[in-house]
Structures are given as C-alpha cells and as structure tokens.
N, C-alpha and C positions, 0 to 999 in steps of 0.2 A: 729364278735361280733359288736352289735351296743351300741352305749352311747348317754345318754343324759343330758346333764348337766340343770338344773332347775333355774328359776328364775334369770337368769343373767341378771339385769336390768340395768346394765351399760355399755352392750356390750363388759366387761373386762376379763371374765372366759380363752376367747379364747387367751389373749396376756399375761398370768402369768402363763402357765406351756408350756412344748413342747407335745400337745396333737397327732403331729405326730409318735413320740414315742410307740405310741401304732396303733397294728394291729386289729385298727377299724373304724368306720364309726363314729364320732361323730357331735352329733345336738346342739346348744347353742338354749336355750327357754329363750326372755329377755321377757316375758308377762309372768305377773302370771295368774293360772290356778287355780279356787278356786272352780269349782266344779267339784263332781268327776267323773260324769258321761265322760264329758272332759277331767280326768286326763287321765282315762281309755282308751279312743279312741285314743289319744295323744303317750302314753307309749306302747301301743302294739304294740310287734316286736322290743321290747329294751332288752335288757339283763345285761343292767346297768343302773342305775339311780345315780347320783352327785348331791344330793339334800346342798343347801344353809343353812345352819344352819337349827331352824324351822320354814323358810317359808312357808315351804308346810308340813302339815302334814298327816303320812301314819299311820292311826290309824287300826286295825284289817281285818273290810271290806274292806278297799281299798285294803291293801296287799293281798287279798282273790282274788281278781279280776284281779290282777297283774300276771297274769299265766305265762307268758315268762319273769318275772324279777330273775335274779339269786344275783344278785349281789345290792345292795344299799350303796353308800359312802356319808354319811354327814360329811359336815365341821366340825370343830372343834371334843372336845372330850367327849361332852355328847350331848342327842337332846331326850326333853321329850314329843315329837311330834310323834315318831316312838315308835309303840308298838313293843316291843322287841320278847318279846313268841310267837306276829302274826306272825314274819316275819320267826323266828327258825321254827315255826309250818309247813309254808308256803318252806320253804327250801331255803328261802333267808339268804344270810352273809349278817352280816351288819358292815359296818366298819367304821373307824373315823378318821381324820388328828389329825395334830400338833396346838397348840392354844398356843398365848400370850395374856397376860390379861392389856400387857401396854398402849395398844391401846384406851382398854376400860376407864383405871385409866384416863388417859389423856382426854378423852373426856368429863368423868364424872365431872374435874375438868372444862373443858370449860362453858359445861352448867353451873355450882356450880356463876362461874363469869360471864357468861349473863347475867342469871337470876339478880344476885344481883345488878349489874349496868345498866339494864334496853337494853343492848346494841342492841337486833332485835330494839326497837322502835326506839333509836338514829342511828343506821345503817340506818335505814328509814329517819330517819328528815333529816340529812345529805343528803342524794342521791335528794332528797323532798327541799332541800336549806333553809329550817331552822335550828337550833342551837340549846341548851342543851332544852332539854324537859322533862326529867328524873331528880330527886335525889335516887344516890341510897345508896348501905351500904356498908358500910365498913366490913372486917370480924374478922379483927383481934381482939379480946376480947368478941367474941362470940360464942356459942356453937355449935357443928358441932355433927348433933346426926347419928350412924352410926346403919340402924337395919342389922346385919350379920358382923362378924367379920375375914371371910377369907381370902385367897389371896389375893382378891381384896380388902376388908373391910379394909383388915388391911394397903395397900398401901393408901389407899385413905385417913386413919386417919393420916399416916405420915408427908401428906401434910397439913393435915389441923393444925397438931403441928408444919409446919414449917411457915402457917401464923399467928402462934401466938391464935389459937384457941383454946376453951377448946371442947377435947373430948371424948365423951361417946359412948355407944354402949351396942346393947342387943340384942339377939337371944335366942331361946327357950335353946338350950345347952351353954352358952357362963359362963365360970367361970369366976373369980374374978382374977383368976391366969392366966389363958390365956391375958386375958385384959390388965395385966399388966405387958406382956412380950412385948407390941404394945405400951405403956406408956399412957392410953387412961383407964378410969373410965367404969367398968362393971355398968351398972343402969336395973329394971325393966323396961318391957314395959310401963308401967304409967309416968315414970320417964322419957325415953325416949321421949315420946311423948310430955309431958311437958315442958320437959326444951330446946327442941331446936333450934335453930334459924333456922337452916339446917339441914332435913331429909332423909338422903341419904340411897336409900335401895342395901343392896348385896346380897341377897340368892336366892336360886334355888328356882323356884316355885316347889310344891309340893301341896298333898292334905294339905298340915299342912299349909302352904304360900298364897294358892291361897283365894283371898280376905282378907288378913294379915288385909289393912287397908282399913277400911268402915268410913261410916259415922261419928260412933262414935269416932274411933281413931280422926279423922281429925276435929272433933271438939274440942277435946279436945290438941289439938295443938294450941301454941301463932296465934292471929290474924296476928303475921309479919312475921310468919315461912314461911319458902321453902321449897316445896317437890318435891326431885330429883329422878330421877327412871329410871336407864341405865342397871336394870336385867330385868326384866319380866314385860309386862305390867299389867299381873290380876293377878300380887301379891297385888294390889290397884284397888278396887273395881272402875270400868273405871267412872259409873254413880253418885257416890256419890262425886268422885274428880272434876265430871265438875260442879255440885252442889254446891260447897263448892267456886271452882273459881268466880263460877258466883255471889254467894253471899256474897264473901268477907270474909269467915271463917277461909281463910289463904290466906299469899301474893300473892301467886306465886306457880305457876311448874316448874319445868323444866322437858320434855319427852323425851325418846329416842327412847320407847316401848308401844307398844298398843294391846287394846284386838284382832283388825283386823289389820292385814298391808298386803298392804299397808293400811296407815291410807284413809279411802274413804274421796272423794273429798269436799264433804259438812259435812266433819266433824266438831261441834264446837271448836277442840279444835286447828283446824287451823286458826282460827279470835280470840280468846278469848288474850286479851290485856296482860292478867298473865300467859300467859301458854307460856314457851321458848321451840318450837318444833323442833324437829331433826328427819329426817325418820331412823331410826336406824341405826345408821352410828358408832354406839360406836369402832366398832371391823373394820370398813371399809376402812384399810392402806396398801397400797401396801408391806409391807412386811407381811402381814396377809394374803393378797389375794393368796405370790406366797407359803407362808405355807398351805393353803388349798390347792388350786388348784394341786400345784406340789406333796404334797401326795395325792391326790386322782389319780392322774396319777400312780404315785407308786402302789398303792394298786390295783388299775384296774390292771396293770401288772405283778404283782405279784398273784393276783387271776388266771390272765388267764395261767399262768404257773405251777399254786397247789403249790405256795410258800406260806411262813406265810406273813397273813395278821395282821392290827390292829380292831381285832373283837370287834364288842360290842356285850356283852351277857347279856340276863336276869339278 
C-alpha cells in the first residue's frame, strides 16, 4: 500500500503520528499542488490520499482521474472540498478524524485583540525601535456581533460576555430561544450589521453563505467596525472586502481564510495597513495536529484490515 499525505507545509505530518505503524510506503508533499493535471501525475500509484482539511480540493473530475485511489482521509470531520457522490461513484471511502474547535475559539480571540490594538504595526515599531504608533480600542462596552451561533459561535460569545461586551448574533435559523440559552441577543441580519463594533463570522460555507457579505452588507457596517473571519474565506465577498479596506468603509479585518491559499505572494491584502493576516492557522496546535494525523493512521489501518472506518457519506 502506498500513502500520501498532502500539503504538509511545515514539515510536521511526519512527527505527530507513528506512521510506521502502518504496512506502507508513505510520501509527505510540503508544496501545494494546485493544478490538477499535476495533482494527477503526482498521485498515481497511491492508494491513499491524507488530504489537509480543504487545501486541496478533489471536486468530481479529479476523483474521475484518480483511478488507483481507494481510500481518501481528510482532517477533521467535515470538508466541502470533496465531492462526496464523485468519490462513492468512483469507489473511493472517504473518511475523517477527530476535531477540537478550541483551537479555533482561541485564535479567533487573538485576532479579535490584534486587530483592535493595532499590535502587527506596533510589533513592527518596536522591532523598527520606535514607540506607541497606534491608539487602539477598548472592548469592553461594545458590541461583539456574532453571524452563526454554534459551537464555535456560541464559545466565542462567552468570551466576549466575559469582556464585558454586549452580544448579538444572527443566522438564517437562529431563534430567540436558542440565543438566550448563550445569554447573547438574537437580532436581524440588518441589525446585525448595524450595530457592531465586531463582526465575527462562524458558519459553514454553503450555497446559502457563500458571498453572505458583499459590498452592500459592508457598507452598511459602522465606519469603526472589525471584520473577523476564522470559518471560510468566500463566505465574504474576497473583492468587495479589499474595496471597502481600501476605502475606509470599515476599520479593519482581521483573516484567517481566503478565497486562495495559500494566500499568493502579491496579494493586497498582505500590505494593506487594516487588514490583521494569519495564514490559517486557526485550527494549527499540536494537539490538533496529533488528533488528525494519529487518526488518519488509525483509519488507513483499519481500512487495510476491512475494519470499521470513520466514513463520510453523501
């Protein structure tokens, strides 16, 4: 059996499971591979694939062309990168690890206070041997608007009621009753947008998400608001948000996610002075790593034995 594990840009896939464990040949690819004709020549003669969250995505065609892959394990435990019915059609399993969403809360929270106290540009003055350059904000007595109110949504409001913030939240299904099991105010999209200081997004992209907030939403956001974005990067229309930075139509971003990643070299929104960037790193802590890695070893093992795996199905 051969494996290849995808995308491991930090050289670390290989030191968080015991990949000798398994009676096989495995390859580590730390370069992503974005076109497919290359994914194609690359992966033949593999019989498993350990794809990275969704870095790479294996939409219909590609699984079509994938003739020697039996087996695909992605991180975590959903990926809307992998067409599901291609890969069952194709007689690929597709399977999924264990996932913590504290990694994410936490990091969401980092950016939330970058951004607000300006800290990439003073991390800069400092190293640069200048001194305060920044005024930033304060959060406490300020509204923390939350769009998606689950797992995540709802840990991330906790925090921001334990800095004293007032918070809201709205999603296409989100009750009045749900909201206030979280102690956090259900409001409209209009309302949301309006009143926040901080606009932190948590939902799945989907056809319903994908382009959520365009032009128009982000106009109609306070001039001093923050827009935080640690799920998906094209739940946010990528070209009307650098528009809006550029023109001053809101404070600040803070990224985590983007419509490409990696984010390419000459992209604006690695200079643009309001925009707090992270290469997606939300989810990227060594106990996250040895949770993916050591079950995707599990699950390659357990395939190669006709034990039960953790499928994902249609």
């Amino acid at each position: 059996m051969r494996v290849v594990v995808l995308d491991d840009y930090q050289h670390a896939a290989g030191s968080f499971a015991d990949w000798s464990t398994l009676d096989a040949e495995v390859v580590f690819l730390d370069r992503h591979l974005a076109d497919q004709d290359e994914l194609v020549s690359t992966l033949a003669g593999f019989d498993v694939v350990v794809a990275m969250r969704e870095r790479t995505p294996f939409p219909a065609d590609l699984l079509g062309r994938l003739t020697d892959l039996r087996l695909l394990v992605t991180t975590g435990q959903r990926n809307a990168a992998i067409d599901l019915e291609a890969a069952a059609a194709n007689g690929i399993t597709v399977c999924a690890t264990g996932y913590f969403s504290s990694a994410t809360l936490e990091h969401t929270w980092a950016m939330i206070l970058a951004a607000a106290r300006h800290l990439p540009a003073e991390f800069a003055a400092v190293a640069d041997g200048r001194w305060q350059q920044q005024v930033g904000i304060s959060l406490a007595g300020r509204t923390l608007g939350l769009a998606g109110l689950g797992r995540l949504g709802s840990a991330v409001a906790k925090i921001g009621l334990a800095f004293d913030m007032e918070v809201i939240a709205w999603s296409q299904n989100l009750t009045a009753e749900r909201a206030a099991e979280v102690g956090v105010v259900a409001v409209s999209k209009k309302d949301l947008l309006a009143r926040s200081d901080v606009l932190s997004i948590h939902l799945v992209l989907s056809g319903r998400t994908r382009g959520l907030i365009g032009a128009a939403e982000l106009a109609s956001m306070k001039p001093t608001a923050l827009l935080v974005n640690s799920s998906r990067g094209p739940i946010v229309d990528e070209a009307a948000l650098l528009e809006a930075l550029q023109h001053r139509v809101i404070a600040g971003a803070a990224l985590d996610v983007f419509d490409v990643e990696p984010l390419p070299s000459d992209h604006p929104f690695r200079t643009l002075p309001n925009a707090t960037v992270t290469p997606h790193i939300g989810y990227v802590v060594d106990e996250q790593y040895r949770t993916f890695y050591g079950d995707a070893v599990e699950d390659i093992a357990a395939f190669a034995a006709g034990a039960p795996v953790r499928v994902l199905s249609p």
